[in-house]
mmCIF entry with sequence, helices, sheets and N, C-alpha, C, O atoms, coordinates in Angstrom:
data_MODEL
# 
_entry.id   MODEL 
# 
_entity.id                         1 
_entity.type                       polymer 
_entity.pdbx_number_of_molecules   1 
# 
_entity_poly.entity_id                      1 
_entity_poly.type                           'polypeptide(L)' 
_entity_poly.nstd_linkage                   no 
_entity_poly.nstd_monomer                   no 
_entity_poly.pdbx_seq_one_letter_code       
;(UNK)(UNK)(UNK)(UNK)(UNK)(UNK)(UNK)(UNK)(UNK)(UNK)(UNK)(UNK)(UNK)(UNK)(UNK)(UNK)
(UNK)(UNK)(UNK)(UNK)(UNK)(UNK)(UNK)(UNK)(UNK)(UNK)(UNK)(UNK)(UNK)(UNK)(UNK)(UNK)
(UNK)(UNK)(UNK)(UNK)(UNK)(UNK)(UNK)(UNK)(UNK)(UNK)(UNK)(UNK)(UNK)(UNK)(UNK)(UNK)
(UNK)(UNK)(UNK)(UNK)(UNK)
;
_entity_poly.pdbx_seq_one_letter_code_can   XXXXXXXXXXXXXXXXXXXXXXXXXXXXXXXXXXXXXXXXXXXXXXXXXXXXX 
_entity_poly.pdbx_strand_id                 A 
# 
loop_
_entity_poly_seq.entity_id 
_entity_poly_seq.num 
_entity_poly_seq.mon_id 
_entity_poly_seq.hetero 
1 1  UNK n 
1 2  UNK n 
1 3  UNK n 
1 4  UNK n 
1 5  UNK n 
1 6  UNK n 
1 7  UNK n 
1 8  UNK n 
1 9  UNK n 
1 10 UNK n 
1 11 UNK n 
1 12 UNK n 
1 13 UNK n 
1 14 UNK n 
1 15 UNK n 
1 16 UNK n 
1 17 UNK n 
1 18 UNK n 
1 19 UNK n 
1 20 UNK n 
1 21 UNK n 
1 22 UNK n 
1 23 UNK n 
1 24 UNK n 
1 25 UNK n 
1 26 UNK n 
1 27 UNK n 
1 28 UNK n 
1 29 UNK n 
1 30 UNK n 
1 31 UNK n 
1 32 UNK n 
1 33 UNK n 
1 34 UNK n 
1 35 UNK n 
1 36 UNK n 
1 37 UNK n 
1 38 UNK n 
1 39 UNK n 
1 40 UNK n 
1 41 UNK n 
1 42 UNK n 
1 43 UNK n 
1 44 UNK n 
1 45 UNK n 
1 46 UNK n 
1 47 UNK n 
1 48 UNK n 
1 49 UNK n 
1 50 UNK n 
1 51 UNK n 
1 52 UNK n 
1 53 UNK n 
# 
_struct_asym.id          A 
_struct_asym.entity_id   1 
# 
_struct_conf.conf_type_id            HELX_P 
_struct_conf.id                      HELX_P1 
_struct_conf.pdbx_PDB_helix_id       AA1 
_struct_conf.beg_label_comp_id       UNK 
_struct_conf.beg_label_asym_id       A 
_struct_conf.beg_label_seq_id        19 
_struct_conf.pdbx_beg_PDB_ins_code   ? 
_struct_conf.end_label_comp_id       UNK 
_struct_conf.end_label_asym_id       A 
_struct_conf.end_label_seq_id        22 
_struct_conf.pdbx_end_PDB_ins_code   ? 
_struct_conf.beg_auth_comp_id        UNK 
_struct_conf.beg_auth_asym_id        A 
_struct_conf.beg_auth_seq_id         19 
_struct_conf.end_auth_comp_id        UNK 
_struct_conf.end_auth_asym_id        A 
_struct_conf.end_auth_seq_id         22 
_struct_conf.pdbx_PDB_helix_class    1 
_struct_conf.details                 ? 
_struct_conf.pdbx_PDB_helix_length   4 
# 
_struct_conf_type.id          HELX_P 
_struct_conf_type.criteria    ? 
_struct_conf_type.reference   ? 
# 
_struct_sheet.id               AA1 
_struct_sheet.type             ? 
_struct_sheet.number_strands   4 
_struct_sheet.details          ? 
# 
loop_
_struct_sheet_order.sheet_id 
_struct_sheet_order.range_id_1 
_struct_sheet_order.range_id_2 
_struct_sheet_order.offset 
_struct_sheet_order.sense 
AA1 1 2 ? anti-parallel 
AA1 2 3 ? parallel      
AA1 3 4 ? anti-parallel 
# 
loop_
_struct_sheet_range.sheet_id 
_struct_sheet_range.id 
_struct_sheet_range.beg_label_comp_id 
_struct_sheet_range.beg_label_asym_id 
_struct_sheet_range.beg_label_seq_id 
_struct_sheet_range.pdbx_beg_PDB_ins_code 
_struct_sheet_range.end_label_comp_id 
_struct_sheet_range.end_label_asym_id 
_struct_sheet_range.end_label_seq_id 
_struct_sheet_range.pdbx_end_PDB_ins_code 
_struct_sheet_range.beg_auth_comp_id 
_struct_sheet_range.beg_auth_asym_id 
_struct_sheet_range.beg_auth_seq_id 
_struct_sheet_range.end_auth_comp_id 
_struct_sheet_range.end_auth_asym_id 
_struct_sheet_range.end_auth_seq_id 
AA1 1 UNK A 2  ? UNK A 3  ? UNK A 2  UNK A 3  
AA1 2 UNK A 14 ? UNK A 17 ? UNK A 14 UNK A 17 
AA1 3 UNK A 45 ? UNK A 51 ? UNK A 45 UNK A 51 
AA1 4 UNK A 34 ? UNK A 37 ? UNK A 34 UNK A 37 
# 
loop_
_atom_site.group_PDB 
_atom_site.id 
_atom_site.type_symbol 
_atom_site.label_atom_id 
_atom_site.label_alt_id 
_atom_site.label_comp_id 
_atom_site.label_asym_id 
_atom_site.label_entity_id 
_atom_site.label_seq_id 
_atom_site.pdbx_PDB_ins_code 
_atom_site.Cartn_x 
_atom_site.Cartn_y 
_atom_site.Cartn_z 
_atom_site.occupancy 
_atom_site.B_iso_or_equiv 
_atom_site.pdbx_formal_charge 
_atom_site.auth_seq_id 
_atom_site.auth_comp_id 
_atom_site.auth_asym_id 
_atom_site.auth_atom_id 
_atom_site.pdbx_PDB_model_num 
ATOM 1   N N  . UNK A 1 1  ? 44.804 115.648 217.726 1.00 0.00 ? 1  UNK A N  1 
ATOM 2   C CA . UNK A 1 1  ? 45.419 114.793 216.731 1.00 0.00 ? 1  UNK A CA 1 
ATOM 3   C C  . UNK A 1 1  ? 45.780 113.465 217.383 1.00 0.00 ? 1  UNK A C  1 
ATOM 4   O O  . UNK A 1 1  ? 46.472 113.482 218.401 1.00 0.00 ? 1  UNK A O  1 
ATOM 5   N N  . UNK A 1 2  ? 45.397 112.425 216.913 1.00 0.00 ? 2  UNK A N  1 
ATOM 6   C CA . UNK A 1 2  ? 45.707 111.238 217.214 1.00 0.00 ? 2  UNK A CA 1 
ATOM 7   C C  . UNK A 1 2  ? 46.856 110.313 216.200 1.00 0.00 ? 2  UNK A C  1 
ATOM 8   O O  . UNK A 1 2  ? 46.844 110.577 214.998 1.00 0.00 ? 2  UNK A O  1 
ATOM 9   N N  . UNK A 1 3  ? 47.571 109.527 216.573 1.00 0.00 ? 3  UNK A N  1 
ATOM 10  C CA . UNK A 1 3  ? 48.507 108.533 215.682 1.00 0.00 ? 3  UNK A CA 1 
ATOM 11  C C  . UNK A 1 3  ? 47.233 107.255 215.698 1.00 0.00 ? 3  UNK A C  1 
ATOM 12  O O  . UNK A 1 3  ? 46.737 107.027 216.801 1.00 0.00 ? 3  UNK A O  1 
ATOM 13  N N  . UNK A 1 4  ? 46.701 106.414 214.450 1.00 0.00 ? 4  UNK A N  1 
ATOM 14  C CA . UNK A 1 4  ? 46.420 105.858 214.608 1.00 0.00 ? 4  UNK A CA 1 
ATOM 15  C C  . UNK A 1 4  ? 46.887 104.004 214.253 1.00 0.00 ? 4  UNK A C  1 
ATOM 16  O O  . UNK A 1 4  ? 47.910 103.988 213.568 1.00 0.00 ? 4  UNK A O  1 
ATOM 17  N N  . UNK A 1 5  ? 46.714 103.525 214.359 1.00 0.00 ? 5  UNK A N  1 
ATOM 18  C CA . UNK A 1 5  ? 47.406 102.321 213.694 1.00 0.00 ? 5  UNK A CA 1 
ATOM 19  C C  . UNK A 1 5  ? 46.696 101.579 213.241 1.00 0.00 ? 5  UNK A C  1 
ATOM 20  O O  . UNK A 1 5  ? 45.932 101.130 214.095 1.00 0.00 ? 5  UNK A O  1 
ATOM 21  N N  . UNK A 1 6  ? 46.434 100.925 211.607 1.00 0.00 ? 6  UNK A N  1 
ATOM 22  C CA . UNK A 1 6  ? 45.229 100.343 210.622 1.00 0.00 ? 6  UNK A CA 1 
ATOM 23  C C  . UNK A 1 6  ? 45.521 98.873  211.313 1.00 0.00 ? 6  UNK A C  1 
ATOM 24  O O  . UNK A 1 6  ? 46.534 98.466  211.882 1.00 0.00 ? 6  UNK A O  1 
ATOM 25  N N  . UNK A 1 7  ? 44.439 98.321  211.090 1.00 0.00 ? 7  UNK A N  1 
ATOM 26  C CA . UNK A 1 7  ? 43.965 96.629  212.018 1.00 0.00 ? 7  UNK A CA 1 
ATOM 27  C C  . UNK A 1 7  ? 44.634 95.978  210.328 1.00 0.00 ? 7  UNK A C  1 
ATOM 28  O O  . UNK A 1 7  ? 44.549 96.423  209.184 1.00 0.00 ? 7  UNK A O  1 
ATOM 29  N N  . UNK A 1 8  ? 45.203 94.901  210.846 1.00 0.00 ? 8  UNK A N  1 
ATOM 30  C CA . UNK A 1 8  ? 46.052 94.232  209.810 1.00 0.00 ? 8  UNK A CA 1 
ATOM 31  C C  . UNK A 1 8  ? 47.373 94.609  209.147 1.00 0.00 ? 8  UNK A C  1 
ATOM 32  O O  . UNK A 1 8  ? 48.072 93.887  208.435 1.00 0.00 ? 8  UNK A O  1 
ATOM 33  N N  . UNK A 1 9  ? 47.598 95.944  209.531 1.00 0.00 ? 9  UNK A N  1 
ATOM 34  C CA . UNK A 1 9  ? 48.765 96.253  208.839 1.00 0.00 ? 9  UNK A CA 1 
ATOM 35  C C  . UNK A 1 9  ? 49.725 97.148  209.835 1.00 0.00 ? 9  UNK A C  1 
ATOM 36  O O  . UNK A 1 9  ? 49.347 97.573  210.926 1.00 0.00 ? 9  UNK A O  1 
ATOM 37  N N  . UNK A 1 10 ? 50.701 97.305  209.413 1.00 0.00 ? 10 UNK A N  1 
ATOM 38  C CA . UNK A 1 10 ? 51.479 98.171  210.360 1.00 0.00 ? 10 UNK A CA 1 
ATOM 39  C C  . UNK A 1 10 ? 51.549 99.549  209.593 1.00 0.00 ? 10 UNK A C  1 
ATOM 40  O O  . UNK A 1 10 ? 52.635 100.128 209.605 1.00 0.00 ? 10 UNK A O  1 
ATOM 41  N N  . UNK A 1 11 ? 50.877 99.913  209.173 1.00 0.00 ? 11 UNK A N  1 
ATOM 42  C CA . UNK A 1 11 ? 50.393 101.295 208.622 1.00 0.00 ? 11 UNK A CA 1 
ATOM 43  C C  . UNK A 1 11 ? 50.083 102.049 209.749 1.00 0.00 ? 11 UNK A C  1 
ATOM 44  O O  . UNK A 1 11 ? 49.460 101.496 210.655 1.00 0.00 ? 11 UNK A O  1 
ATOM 45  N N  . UNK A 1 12 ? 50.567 103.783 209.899 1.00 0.00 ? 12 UNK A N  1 
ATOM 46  C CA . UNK A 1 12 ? 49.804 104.194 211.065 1.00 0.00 ? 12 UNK A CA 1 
ATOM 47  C C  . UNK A 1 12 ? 49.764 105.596 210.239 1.00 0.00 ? 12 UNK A C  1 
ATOM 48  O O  . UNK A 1 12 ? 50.742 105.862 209.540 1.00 0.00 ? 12 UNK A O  1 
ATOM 49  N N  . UNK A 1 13 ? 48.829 106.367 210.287 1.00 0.00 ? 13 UNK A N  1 
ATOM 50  C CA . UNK A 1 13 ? 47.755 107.415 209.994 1.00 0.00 ? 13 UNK A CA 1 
ATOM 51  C C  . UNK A 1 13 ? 48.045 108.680 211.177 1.00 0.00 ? 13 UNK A C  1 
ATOM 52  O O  . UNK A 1 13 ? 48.323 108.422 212.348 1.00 0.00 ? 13 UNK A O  1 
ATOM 53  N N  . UNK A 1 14 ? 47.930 109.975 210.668 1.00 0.00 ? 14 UNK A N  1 
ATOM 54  C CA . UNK A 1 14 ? 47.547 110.774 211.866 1.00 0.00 ? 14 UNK A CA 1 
ATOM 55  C C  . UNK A 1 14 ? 46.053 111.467 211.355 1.00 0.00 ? 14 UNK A C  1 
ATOM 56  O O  . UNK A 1 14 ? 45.820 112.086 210.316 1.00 0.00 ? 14 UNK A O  1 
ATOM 57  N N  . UNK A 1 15 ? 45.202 111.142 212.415 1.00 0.00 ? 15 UNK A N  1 
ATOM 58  C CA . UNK A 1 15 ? 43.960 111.631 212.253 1.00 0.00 ? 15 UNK A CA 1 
ATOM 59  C C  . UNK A 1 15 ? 43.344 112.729 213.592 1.00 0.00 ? 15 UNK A C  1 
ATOM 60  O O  . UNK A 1 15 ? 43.709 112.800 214.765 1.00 0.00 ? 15 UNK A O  1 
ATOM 61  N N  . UNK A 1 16 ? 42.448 113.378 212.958 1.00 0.00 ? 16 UNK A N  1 
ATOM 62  C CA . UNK A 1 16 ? 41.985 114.436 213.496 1.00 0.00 ? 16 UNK A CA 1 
ATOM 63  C C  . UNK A 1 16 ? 40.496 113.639 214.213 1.00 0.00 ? 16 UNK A C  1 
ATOM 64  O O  . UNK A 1 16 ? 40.137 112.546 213.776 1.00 0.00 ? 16 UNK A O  1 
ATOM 65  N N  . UNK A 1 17 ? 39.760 114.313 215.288 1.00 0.00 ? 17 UNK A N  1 
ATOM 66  C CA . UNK A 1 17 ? 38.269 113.887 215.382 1.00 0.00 ? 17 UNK A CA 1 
ATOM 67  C C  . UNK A 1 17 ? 37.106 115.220 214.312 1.00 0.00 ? 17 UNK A C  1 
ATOM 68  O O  . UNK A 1 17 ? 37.280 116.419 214.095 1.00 0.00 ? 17 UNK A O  1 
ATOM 69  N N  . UNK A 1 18 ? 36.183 114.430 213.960 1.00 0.00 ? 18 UNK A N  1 
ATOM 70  C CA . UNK A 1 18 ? 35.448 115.045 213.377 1.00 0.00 ? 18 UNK A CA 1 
ATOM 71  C C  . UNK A 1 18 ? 34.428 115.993 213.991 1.00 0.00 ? 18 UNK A C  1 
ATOM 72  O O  . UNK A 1 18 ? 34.351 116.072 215.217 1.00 0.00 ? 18 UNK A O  1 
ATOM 73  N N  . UNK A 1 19 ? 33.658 116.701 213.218 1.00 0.00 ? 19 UNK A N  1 
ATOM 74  C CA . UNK A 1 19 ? 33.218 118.060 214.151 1.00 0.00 ? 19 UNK A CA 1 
ATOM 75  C C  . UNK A 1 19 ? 32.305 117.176 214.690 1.00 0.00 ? 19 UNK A C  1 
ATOM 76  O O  . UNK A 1 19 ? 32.738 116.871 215.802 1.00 0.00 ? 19 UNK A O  1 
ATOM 77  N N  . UNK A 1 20 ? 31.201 116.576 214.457 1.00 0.00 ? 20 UNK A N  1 
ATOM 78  C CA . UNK A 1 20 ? 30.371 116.407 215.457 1.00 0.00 ? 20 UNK A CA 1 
ATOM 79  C C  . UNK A 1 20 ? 30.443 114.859 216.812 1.00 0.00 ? 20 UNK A C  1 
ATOM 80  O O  . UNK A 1 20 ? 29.668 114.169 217.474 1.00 0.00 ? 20 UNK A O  1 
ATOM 81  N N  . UNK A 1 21 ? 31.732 115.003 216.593 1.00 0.00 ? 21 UNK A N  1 
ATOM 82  C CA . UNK A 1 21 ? 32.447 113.788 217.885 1.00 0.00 ? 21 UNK A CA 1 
ATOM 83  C C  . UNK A 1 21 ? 32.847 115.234 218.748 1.00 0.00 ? 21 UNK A C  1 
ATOM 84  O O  . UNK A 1 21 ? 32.384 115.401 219.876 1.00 0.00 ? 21 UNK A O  1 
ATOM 85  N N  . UNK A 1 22 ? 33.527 116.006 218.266 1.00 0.00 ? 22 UNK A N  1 
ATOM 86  C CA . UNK A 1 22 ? 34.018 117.288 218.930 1.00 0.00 ? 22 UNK A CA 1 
ATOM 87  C C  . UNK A 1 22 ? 32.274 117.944 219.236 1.00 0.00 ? 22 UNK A C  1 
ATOM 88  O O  . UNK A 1 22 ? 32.007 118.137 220.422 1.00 0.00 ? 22 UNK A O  1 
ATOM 89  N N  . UNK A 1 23 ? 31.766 118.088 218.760 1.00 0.00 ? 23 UNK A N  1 
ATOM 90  C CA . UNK A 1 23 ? 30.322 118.949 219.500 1.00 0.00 ? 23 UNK A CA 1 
ATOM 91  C C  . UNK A 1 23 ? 29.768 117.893 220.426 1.00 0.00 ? 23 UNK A C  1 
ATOM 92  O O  . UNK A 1 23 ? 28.922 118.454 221.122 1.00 0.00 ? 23 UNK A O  1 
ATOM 93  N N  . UNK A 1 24 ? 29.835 117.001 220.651 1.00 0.00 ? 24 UNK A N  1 
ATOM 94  C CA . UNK A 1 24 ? 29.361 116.030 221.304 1.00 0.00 ? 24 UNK A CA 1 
ATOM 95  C C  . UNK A 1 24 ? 29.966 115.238 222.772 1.00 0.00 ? 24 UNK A C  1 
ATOM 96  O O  . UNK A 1 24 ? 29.622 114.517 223.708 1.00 0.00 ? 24 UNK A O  1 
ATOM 97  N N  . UNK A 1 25 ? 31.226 116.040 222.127 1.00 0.00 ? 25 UNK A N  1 
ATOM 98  C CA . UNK A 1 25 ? 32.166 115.620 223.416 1.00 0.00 ? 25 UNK A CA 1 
ATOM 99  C C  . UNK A 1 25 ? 32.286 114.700 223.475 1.00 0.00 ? 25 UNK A C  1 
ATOM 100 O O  . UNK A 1 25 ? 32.062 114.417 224.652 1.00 0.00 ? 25 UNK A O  1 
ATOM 101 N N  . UNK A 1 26 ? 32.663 113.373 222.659 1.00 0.00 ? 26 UNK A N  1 
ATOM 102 C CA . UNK A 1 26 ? 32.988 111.962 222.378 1.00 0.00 ? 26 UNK A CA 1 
ATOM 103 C C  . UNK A 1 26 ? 34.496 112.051 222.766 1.00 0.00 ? 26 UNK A C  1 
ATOM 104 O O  . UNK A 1 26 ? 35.326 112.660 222.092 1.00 0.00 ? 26 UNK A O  1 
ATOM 105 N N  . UNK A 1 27 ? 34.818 111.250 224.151 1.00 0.00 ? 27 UNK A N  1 
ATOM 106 C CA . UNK A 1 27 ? 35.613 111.366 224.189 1.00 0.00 ? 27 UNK A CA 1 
ATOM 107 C C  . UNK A 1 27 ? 36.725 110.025 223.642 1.00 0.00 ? 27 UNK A C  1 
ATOM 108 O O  . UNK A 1 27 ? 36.107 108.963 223.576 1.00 0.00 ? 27 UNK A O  1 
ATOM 109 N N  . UNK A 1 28 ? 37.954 109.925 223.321 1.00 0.00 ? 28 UNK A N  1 
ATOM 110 C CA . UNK A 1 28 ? 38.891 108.608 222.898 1.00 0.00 ? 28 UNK A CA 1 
ATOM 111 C C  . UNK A 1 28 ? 39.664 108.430 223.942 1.00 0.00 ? 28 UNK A C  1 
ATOM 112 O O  . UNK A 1 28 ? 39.703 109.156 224.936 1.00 0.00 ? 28 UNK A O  1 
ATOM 113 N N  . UNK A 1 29 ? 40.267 107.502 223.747 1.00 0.00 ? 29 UNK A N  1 
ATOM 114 C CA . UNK A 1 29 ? 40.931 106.453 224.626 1.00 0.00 ? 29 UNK A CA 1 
ATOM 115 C C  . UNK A 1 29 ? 41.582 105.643 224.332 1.00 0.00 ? 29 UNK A C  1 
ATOM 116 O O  . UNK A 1 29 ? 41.144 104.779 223.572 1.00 0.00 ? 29 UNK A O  1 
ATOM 117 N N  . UNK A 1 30 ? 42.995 105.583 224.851 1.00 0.00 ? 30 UNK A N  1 
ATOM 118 C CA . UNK A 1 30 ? 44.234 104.349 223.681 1.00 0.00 ? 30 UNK A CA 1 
ATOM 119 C C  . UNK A 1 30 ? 43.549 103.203 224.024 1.00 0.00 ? 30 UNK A C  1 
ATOM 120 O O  . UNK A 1 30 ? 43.186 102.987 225.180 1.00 0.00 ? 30 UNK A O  1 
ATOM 121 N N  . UNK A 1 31 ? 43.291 102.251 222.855 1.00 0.00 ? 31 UNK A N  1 
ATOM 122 C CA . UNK A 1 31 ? 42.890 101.190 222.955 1.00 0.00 ? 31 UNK A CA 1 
ATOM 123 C C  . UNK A 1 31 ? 41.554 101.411 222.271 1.00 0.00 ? 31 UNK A C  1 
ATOM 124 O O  . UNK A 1 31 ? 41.156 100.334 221.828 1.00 0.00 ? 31 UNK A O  1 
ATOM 125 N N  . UNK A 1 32 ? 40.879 102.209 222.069 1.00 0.00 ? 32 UNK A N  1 
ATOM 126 C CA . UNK A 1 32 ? 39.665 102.169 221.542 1.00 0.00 ? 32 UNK A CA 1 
ATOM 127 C C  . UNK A 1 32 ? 39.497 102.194 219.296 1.00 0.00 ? 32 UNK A C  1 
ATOM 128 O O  . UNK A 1 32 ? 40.130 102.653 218.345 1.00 0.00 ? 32 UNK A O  1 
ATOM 129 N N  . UNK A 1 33 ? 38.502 101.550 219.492 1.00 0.00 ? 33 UNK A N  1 
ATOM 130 C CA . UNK A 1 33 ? 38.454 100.979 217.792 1.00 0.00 ? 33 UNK A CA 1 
ATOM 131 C C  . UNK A 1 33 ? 37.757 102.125 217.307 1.00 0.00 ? 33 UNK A C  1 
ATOM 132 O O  . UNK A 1 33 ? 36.785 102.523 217.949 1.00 0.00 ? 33 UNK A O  1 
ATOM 133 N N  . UNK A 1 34 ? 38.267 102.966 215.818 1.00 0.00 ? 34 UNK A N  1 
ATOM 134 C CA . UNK A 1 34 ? 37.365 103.570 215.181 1.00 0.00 ? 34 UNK A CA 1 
ATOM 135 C C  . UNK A 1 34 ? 36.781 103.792 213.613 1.00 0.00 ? 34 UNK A C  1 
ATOM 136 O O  . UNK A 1 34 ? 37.056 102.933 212.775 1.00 0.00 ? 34 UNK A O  1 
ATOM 137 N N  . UNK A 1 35 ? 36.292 104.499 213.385 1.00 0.00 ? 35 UNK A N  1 
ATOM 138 C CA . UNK A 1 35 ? 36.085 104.013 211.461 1.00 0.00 ? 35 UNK A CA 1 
ATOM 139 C C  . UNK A 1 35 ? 36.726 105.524 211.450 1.00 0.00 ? 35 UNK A C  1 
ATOM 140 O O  . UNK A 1 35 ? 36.888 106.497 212.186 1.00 0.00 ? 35 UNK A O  1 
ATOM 141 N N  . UNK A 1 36 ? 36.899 105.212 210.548 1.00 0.00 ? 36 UNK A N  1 
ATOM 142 C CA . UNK A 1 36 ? 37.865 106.420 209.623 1.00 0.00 ? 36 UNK A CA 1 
ATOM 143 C C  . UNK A 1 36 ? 37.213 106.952 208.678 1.00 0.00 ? 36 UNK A C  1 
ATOM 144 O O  . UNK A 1 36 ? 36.127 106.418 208.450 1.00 0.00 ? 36 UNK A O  1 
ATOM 145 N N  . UNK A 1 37 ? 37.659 108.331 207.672 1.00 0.00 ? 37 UNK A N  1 
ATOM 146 C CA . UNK A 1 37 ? 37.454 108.656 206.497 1.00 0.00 ? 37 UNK A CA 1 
ATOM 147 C C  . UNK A 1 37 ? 38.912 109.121 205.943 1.00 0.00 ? 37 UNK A C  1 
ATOM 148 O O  . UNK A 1 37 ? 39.530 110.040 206.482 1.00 0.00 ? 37 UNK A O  1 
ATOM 149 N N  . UNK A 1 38 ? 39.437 108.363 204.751 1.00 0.00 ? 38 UNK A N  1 
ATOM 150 C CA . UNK A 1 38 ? 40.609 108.540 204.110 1.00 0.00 ? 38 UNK A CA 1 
ATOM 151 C C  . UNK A 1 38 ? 40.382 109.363 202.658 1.00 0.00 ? 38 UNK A C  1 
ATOM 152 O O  . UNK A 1 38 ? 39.311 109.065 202.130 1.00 0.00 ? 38 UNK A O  1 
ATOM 153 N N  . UNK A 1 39 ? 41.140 110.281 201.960 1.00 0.00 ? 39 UNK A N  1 
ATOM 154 C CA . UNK A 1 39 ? 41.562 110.706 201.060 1.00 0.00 ? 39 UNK A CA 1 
ATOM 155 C C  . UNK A 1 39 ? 42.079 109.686 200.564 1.00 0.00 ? 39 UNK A C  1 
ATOM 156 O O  . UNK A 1 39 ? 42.760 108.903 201.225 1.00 0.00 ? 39 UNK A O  1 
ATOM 157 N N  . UNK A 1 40 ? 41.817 109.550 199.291 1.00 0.00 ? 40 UNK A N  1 
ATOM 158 C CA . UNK A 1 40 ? 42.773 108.635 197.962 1.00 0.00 ? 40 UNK A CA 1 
ATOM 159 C C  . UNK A 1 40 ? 43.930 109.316 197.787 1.00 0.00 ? 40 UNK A C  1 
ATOM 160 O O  . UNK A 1 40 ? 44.979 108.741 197.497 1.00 0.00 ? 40 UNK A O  1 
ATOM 161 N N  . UNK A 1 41 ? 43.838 110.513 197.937 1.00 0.00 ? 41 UNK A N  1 
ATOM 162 C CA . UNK A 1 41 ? 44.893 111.765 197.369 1.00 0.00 ? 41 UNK A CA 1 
ATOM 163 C C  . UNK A 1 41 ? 46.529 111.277 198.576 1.00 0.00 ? 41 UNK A C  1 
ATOM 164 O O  . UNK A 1 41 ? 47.689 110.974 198.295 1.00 0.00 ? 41 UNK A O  1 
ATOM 165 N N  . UNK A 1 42 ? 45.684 111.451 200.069 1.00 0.00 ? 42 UNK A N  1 
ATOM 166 C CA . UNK A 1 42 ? 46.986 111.590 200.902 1.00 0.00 ? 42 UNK A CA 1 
ATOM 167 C C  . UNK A 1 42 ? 46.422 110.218 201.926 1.00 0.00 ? 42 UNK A C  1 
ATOM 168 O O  . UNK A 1 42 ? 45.299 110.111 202.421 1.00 0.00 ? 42 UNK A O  1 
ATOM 169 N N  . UNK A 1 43 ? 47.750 109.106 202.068 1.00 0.00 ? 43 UNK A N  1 
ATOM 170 C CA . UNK A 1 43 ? 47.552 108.266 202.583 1.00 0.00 ? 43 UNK A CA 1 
ATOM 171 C C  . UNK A 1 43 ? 47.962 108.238 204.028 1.00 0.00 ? 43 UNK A C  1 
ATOM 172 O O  . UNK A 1 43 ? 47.857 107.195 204.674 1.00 0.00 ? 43 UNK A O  1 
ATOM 173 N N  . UNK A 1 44 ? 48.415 109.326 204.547 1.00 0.00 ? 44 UNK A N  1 
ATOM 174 C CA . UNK A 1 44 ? 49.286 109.943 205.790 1.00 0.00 ? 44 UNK A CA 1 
ATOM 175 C C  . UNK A 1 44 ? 47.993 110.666 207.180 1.00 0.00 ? 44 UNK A C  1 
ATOM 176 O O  . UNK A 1 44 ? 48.009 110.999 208.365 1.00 0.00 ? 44 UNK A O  1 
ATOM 177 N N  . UNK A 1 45 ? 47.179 110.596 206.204 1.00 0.00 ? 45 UNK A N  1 
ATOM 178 C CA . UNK A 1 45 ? 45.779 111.711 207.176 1.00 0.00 ? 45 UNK A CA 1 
ATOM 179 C C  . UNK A 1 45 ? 44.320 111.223 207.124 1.00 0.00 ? 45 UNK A C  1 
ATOM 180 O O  . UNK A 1 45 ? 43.821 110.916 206.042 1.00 0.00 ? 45 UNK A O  1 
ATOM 181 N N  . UNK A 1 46 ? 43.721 111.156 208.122 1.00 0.00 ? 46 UNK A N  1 
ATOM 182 C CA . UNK A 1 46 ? 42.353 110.661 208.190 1.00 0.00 ? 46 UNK A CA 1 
ATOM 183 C C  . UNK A 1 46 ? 41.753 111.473 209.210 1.00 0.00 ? 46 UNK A C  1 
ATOM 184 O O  . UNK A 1 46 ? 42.307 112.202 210.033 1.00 0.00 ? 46 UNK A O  1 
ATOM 185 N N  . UNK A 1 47 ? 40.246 111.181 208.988 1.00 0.00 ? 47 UNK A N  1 
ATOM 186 C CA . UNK A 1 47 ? 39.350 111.805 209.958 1.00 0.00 ? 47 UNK A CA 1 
ATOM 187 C C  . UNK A 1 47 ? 38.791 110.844 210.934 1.00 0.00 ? 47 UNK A C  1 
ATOM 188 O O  . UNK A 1 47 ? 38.919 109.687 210.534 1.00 0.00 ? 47 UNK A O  1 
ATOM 189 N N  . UNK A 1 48 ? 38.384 110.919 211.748 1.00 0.00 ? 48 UNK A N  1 
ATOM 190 C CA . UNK A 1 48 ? 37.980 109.864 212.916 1.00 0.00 ? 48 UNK A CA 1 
ATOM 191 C C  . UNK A 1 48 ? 35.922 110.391 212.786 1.00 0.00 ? 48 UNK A C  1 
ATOM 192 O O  . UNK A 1 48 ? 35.343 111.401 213.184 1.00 0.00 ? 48 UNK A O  1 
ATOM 193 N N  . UNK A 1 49 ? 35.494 109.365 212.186 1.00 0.00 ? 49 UNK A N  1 
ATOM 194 C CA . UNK A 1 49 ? 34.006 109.742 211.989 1.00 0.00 ? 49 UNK A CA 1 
ATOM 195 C C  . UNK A 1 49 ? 33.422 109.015 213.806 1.00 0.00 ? 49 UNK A C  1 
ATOM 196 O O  . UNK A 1 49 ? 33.134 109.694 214.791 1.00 0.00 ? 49 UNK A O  1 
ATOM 197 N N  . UNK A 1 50 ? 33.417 107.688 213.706 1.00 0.00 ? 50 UNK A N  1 
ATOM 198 C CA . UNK A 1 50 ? 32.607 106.908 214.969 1.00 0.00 ? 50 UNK A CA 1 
ATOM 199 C C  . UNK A 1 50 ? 33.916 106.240 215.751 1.00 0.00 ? 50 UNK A C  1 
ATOM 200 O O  . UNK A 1 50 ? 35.091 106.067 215.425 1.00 0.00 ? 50 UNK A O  1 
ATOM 201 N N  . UNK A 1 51 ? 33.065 105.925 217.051 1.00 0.00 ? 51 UNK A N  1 
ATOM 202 C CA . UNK A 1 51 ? 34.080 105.019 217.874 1.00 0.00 ? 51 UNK A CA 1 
ATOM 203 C C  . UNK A 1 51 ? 33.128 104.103 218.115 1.00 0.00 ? 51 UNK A C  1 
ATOM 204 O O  . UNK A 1 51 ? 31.925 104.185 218.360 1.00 0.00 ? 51 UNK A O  1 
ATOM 205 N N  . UNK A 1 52 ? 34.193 102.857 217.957 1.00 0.00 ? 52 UNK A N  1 
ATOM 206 C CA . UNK A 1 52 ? 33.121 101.628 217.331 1.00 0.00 ? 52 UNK A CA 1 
ATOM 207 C C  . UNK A 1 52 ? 33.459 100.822 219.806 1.00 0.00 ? 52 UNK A C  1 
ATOM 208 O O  . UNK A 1 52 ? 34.215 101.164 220.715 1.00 0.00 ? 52 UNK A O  1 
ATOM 209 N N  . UNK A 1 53 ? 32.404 99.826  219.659 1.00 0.00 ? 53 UNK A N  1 
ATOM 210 C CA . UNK A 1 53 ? 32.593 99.422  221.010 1.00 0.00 ? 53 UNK A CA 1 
ATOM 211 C C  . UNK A 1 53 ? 33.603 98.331  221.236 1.00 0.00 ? 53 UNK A C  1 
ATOM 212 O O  . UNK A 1 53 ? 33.826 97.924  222.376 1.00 0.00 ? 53 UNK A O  1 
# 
């Protein structure tokens, strides 16, 4: 589980990594940029799809 914090806002998210970052062994790193997938439903939780460079 990661805290993440949205670019432009002081919004921060807790997101999970997605299965195939986890099968792949992608690893993260504070400081590193990523794209997300959000629910409309819950604005509190996201998934971590890519890690951008």
């Amino acid at each position: 589980m990661f805290r993440v914090k949205l670019q432009g806002t002081e919004h921060e998210v807790l997101a999970h990594i997605s299965g195939k970052m986890r099968k792949r062994f992608i690893r993260l790193v504070i400081g590193d940029r990523v794209k997300m997938e959000m629910s409309p439903y819950d604005k509190d939780k996201a998934r971590i799809t890519f890690r951008l460079q």
